[in-house]
N, C-alpha and C positions, 0 to 999 in steps of 0.2 A: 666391186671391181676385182678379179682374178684374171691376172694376165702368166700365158704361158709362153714363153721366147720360144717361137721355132726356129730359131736362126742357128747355124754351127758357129757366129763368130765367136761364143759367150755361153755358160752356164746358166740355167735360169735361178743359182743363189747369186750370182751377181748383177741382177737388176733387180732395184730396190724403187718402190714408190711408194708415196702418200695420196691419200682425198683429204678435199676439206669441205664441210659437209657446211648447208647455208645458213647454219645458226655459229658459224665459225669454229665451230671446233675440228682439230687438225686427228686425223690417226697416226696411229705407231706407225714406221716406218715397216713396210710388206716386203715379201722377196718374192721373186718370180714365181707363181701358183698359189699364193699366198689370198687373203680376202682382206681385201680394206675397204671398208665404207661400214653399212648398217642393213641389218637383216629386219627386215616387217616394221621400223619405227617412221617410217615416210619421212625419211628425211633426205633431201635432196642433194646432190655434189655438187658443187658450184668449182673447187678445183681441185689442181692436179697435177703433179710434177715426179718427174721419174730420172733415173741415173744410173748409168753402168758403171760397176765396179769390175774395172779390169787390166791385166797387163798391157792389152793392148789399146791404142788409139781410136776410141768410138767416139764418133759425134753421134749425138739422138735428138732429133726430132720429133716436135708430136703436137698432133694439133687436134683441140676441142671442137663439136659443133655442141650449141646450148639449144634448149626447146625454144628460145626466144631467135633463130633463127642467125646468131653470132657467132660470129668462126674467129679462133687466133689460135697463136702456135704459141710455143718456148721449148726453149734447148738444155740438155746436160741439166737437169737437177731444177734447174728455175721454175718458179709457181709460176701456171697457166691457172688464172680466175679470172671469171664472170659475175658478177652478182643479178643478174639478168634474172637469170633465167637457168635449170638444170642441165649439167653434161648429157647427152643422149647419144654422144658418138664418139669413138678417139681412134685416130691416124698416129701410124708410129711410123720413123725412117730412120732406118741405123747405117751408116757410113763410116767406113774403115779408112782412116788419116793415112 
């Protein structure tokens, strides 16, 4: 996962995420353009939680769909996981307080 903020509310060094990959191991903490996960080891992301670091009042939003057909959300920093099934999709909503 490499995520690049198009947004002007924020910089893309201040959103920060991890994956957790489904043998549970967590990655370093990524900054916006950054790669977290794993390159060619087949190993699946089961979660995922992200957070703006900023002066200003963002709420974030963001919601998983998994290959097992599962959807759910979490906010501001909180771990979104499944053990289902692998992420294959992610929705972001950014909202200024």
């Amino acid at each position: 996962v490499a995520i690049y903020p198009a947004s002007a509310l924020f910089r893309w060094n201040e959103l920060q995420y991890q994956v957790m990959l489904e043998d549970g191991e967590v990655s370093g903490i990524s900054l916006g353009g950054q790669y977290a996960g794993t390159k060619g080891q087949h190993r699946g992301i089961v979660g995922f939680r992200m957070r703006i670091v900023s002066e200003l009042k963002i709420k974030l939003i963001y919601l998983a769909r998994f290959s097992d057909g599962f959807e759910t959300s979490a906010s501001d920093g909180r771990w979104l996981v499944h053990h289902g099934g692998k992420i294959v999709r992610l929705f972001f909503d950014v909202q200024v307080l």
